[in-house]
C-alpha positions in Angstrom: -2.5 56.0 120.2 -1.3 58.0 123.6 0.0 61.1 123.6 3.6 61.5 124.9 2.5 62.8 128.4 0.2 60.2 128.7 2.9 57.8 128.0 5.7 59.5 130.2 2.4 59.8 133.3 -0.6 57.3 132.8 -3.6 58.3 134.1 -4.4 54.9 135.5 -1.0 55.3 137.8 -1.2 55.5 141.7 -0.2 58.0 143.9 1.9 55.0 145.4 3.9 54.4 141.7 3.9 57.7 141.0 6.3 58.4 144.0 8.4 55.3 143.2 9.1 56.1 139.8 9.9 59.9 139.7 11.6 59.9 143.4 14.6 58.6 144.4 12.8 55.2 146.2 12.9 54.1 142.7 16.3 52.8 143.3 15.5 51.0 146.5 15.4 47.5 146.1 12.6 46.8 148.9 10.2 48.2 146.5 10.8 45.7 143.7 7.8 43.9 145.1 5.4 46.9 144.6 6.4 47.5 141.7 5.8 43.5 140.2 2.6 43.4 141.6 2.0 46.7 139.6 3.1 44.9 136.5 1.0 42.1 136.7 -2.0 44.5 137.3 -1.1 45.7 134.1 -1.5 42.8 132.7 -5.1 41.9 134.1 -6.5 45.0 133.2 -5.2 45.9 129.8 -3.5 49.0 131.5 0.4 50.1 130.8 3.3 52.2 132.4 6.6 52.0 130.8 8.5 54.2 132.6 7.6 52.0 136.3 8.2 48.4 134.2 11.6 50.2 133.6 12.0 50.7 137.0 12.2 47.0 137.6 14.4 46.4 134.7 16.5 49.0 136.6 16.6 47.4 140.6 17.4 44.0 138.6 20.6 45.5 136.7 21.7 47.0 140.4 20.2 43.7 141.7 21.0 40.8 140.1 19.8 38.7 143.3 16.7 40.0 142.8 16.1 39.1 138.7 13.1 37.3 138.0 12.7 35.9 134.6 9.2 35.7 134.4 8.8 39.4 135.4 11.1 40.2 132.4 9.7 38.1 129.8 5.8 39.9 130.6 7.7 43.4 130.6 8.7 42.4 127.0 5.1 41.5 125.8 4.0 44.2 127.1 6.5 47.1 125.9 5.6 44.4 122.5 2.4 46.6 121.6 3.5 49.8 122.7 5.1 50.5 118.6 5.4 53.3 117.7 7.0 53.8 120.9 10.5 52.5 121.5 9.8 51.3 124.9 10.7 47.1 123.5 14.5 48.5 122.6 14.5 50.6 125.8 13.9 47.4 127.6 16.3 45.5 125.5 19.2 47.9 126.9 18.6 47.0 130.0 18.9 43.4 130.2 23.1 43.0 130.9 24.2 39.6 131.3 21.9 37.2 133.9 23.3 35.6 136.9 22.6 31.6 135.9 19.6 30.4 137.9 19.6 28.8 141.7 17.4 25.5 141.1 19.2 23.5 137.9 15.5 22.0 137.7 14.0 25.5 136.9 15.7 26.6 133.7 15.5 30.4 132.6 13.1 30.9 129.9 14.0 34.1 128.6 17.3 33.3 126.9 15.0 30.7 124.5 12.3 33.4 124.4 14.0 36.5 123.6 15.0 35.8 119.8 11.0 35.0 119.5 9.8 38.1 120.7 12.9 40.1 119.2 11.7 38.6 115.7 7.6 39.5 116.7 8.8 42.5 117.5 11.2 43.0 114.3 7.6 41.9 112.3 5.7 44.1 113.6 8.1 47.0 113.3 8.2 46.4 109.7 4.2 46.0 109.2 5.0 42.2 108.1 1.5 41.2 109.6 0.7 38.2 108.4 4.9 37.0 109.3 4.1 38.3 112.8 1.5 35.9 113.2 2.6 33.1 111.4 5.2 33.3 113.8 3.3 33.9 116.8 1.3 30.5 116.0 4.0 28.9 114.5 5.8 25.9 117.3 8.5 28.3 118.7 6.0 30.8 120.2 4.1 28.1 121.6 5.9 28.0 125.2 5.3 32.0 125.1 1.4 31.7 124.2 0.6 28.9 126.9 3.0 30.0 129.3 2.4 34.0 128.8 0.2 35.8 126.2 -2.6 33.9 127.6 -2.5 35.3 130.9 -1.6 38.8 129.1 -5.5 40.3 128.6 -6.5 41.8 125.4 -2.5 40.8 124.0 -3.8 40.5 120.5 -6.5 43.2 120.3 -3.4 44.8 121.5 -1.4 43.7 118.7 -4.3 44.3 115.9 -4.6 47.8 117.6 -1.2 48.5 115.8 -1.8 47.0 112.7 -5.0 49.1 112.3 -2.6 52.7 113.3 -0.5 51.3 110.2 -3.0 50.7 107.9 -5.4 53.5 108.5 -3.0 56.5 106.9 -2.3 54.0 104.1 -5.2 53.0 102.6 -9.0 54.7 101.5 -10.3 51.5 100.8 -8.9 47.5 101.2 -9.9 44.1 100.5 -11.3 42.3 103.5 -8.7 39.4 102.7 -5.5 41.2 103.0 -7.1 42.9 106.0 -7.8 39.1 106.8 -4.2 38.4 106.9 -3.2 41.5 108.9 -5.4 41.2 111.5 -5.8 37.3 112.1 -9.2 37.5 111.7 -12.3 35.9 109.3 -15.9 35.3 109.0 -17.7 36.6 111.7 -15.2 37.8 114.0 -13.3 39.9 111.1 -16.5 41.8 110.3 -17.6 42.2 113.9 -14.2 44.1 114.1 -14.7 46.4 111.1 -18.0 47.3 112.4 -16.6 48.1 115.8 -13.7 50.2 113.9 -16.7 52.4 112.0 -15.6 51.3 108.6 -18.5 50.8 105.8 -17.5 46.8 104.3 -19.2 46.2 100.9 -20.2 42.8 101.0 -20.8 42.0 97.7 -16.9 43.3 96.5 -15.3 42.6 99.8 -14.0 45.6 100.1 -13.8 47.8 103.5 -13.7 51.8 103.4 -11.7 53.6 105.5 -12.9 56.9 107.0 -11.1 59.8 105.3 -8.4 61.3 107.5 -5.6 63.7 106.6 -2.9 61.1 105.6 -5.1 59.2 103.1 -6.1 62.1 100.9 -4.2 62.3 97.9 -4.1 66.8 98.0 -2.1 68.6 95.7 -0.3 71.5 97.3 0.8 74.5 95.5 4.1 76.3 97.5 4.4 79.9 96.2 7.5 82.1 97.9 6.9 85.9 97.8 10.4 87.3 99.1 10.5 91.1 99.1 13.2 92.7 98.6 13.9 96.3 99.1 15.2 97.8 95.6 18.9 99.2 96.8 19.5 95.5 98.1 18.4 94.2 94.4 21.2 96.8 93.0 23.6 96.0 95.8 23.2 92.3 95.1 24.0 92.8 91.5 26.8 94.3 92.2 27.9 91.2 94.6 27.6 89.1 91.6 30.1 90.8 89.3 32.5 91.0 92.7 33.0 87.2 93.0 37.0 87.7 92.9 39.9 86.1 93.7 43.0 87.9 93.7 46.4 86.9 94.4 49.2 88.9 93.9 52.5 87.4 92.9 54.8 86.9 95.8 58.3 87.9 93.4 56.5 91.0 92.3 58.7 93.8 93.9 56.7 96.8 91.7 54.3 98.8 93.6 51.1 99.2 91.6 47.8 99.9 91.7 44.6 97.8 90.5 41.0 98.2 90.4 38.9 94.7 90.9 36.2 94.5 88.6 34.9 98.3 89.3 34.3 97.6 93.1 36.9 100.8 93.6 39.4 98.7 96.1 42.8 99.5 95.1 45.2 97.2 95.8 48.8 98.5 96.7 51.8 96.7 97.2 50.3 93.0 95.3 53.0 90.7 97.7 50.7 91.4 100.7 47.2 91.3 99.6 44.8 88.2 99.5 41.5 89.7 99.1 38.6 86.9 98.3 35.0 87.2 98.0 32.6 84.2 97.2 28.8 84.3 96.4 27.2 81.3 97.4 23.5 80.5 96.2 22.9 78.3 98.8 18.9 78.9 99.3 16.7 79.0 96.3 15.2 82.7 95.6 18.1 83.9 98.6 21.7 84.9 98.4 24.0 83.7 101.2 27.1 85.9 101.0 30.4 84.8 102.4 33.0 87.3 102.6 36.8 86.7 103.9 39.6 89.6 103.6 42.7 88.4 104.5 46.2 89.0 105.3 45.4 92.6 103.7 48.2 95.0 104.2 47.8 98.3 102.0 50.6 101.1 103.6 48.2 104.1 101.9 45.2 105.3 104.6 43.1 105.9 101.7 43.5 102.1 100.3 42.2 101.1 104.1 39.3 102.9 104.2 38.3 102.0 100.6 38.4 98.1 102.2 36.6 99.2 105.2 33.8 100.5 103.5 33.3 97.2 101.0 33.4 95.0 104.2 31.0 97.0 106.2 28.7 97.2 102.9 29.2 93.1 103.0 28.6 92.3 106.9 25.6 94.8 106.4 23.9 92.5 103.8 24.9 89.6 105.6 22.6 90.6 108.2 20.5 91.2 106.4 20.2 88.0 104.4 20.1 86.5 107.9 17.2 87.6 108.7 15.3 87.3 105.5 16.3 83.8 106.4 15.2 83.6 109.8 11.4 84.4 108.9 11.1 81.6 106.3 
């Protein structure tokens, strides 16, 4: 399978196309025919660049004079084999409505085509290998094989190319006749193709053996956090979990008194104007994740202030650093 850069720039690209498709002549409709004879080089060589079949897609949406239905229709079966790419949808979303053709003799194909390759390509999205080709042989393909595929080189090798990146992370060893069914192969041919692929085929069982590879292993894996923690935060987190309050003072209450939450040391004076909440979240196994909201907190006495000052520095302090310890898992 290509890498994304190769995707994004071929190797096999022209100067000429390369120009086109990253400047702004990519726009300019005179070089629509450049870029369909580029196309159907594609297609005789085996060779493929989305982003310049794009291109065309483009000029005909700016251009409806210029839409050519055949052009579109071999953009499709190629962009077809590109899965795991989405280069098939990203040609989809460019195909707006079609102006209806000049000649009534010379009907568009693609409207009758596109819910055939739209299912192949649904099929082949979904590994449903042996539907894909039912499909693909069945009557309904049949104007897009004699009128298309066929002049498409190395379409099905194309196709059995992605059947093969499906199966090869899903199985160690399989039968040659489900392999049959995926690939549209038998005899001769189908073990021709497993020899080409480097797989060892058992004869006698009919069983082929896949090359080991990291997605076929079956490798238990043992995850074991180590989270240090200095000692004073230990303490001061202990603390934070017997401080999980919720105070609220009652509004009618016209006596001034004083209160002590649950040993933190805050005194609360005058209860009408004090909301003071603090939540402890465990939000990350083995890691606290401290919340902290004073609010609407109103204490007349200096000493009172100061008492909250300290607690919500101590908090934001231990906030940070939770942060962090969070930042280098």
């Amino acid at each position: 399978m290509v890498s994304a850069s190769e995707w994004a720039a071929p190797p096999t690209r022209t100067e000429l196309i390369e120009n086109l498709v990253s400047g702004v002549d990519r726009y300019n409709p005179n070089n629509v025919g450049i870029l369909e004879d580029y196309l159907y080089h594609q297609i005789r060589s085996q060779e493929y660049d989305c982003l310049a079949n794009l291109a065309i897609l483009k000029l005909y949406q700016f251009n409806p004079d210029l839409y050519n239905p055949d052009v579109v229709i071999n953009i499709l079966i190629k962009a077809l084999t590109a899965y795991p790419f989405p280069d098939f949808n990203l040609c989809i979303s460019l195909l707006d409505e079609r102006p209806f053709p000049a000649n009534p003799d010379e009907p568009d194909p693609l409207p009758s085509l596109l819910p055939v390759l739209t299912s192949l390509y649904n099929l082949l999205q979904q590994c449903r290998f042996p539907a894909f080709w039912a499909l693909y042989r069945s009557d309904k393909a049949e104007s897009l094989r004699d009128n298309y595929t066929v002049e498409c080189v190395g379409f099905e090798d194309s196709v059995r190319e992605v059947v093969i990146r499906a199966v090869t992370p899903a199985f160690k060893r399989i039968g040659t006749d489900r392999l049959s069914t995926y690939l549209d192969l038998s005899g001769d041919d189908l073990t021709a193709y497993i020899e080409k692929l480097g797989w060892s085929l058992d004869a006698e069982s009919g069983v082929a053996t896949l090359p080991l590879n990291p997605d076929n292993q079956i490798v238990s894996t043992v995850v074991q956090e180590n989270i240090q923690l200095p000692r004073t935060l230990k303490k001061d987190l202990m603390w934070l979990h017997y401080a999980n309050l919720h105070v609220r003072a009652d509004k009618n209450h016209r006596t001034h008194t004083n209160r002590c939450v649950n040993g933190t040391g805050v005194d609360i004076d005058d209860p009408r104007r004090t909301d003071v909440v603090i939540y402890l979240l465990f939000a990350i196994p083995g890691l606290y994740v401290l919340q902290h909201t004073l609010d609407s907190v109103r204490i007349r006495d200096k000493g009172h202030q100061s008492s909250i000052r300290k607690r919500s520095s101590i908090l934001s302090k231990y906030m940070r650093i939770v942060s962090r310890e969070n930042t280098r898992i």
